[in-house]
C-alpha positions as CSV (number, residue, x, y, z in Angstrom):
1,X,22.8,24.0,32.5
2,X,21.2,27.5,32.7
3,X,17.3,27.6,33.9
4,X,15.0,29.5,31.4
5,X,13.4,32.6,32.3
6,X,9.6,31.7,33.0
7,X,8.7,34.9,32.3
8,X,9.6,34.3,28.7
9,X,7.2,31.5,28.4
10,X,4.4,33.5,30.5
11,X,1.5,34.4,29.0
12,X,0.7,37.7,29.6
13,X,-3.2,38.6,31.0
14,X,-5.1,40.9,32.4
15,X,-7.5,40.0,35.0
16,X,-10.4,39.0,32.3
17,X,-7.9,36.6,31.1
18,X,-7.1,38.4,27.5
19,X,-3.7,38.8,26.2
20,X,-2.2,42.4,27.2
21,X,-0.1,42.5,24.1
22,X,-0.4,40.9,20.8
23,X,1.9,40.9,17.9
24,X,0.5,42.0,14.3
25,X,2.1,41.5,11.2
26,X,3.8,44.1,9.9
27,X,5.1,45.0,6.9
28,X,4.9,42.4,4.4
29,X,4.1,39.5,7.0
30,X,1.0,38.2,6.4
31,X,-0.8,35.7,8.9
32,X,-0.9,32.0,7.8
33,X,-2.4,28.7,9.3
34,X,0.0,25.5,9.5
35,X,-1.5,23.0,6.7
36,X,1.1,20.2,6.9
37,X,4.8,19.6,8.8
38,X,7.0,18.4,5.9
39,X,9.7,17.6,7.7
40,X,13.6,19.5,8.0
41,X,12.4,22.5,10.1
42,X,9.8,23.1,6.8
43,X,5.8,23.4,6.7
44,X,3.4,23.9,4.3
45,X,1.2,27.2,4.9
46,X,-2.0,28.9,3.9
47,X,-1.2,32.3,4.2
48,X,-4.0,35.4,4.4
49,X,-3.2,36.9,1.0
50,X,-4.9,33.6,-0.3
51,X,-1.2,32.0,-1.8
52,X,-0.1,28.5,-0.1
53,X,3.9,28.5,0.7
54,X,6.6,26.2,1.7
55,X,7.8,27.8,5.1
56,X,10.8,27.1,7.2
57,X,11.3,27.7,10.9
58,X,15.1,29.9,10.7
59,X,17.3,28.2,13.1
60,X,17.6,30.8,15.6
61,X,13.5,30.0,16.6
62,X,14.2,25.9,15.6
63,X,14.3,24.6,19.1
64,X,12.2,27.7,20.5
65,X,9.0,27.3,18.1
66,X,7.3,24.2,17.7
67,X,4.2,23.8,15.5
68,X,1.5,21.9,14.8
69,X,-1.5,21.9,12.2
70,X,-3.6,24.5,12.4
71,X,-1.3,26.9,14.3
72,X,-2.1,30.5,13.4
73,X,1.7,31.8,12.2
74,X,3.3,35.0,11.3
75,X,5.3,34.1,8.0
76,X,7.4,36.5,6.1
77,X,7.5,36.1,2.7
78,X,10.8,35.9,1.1
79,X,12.1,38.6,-1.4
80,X,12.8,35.8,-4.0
81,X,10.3,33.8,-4.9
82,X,8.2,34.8,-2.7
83,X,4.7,33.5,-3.6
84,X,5.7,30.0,-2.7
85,X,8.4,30.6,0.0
86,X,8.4,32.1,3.4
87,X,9.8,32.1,6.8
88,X,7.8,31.5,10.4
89,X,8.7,34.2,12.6
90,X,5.8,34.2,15.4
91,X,3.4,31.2,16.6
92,X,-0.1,32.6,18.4
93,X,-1.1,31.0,21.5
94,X,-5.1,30.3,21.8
95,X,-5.5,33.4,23.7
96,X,-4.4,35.6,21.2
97,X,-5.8,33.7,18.5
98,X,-9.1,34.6,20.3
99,X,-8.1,37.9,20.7
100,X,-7.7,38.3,16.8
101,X,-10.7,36.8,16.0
102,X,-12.6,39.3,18.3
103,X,-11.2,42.0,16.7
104,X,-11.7,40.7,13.1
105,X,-7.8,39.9,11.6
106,X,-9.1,36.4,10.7
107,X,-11.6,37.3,8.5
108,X,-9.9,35.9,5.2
109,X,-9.5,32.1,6.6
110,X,-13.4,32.8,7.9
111,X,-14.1,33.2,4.0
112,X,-11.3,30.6,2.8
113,X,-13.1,27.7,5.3
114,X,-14.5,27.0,8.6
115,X,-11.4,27.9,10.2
């Protein structure tokens, strides 16, 4: 059995202890927080736009990404049926959920609730 690289699973910091890099959605992604786990690698989302979808974790990321509630996501939005299906793509850490916050990208779950 191969060892992991523990690079891949460092966080990256700077001396003040914020994230160097941070991954923002692009595109059509949107942000979304984890509602509920409904089981078969599929989740229930509230996404940024303001629309609640049914997201799956594709099986490349299934044994990479695990989430829980309240996880701050990157979810793609599928080309078909969009508004009420989506794939995970990224999970934040709490670093660079911090980060975001700072900066402002969480404003819309700041208006939806006390997120």
């Amino acid at each position: 059995m191969a060892k992991r690289e523990k690079s891949r699973f460092a966080e990256g910091s700077n001396e003040d202890g914020e994230p160097i890099r941070v991954r923002l959605p692009e595109g059509r992604q949107v942000l979304g927080i984890l509602e509920t786990r409904l089981g078969g690698s599929r989740s229930r989302v509230i996404c940024s736009d303001g629309k609640v979808r049914v997201c799956r974790i594709p099986g490349r990321l299934k044994r990479d990404l695990w989430v829980r509630p309240n996880d701050l996501l990157i979810i793609e939005p599928w080309e078909f049926d969009g508004d009420s299906k989506g794939d995970v793509l990224y999970k934040y850490r709490r670093s660079q959920v911090d980060w975001l916050r700072k900066r402002g990208f969480l404003k819309p779950f700041e208006e939806m609730s006390d997120f």
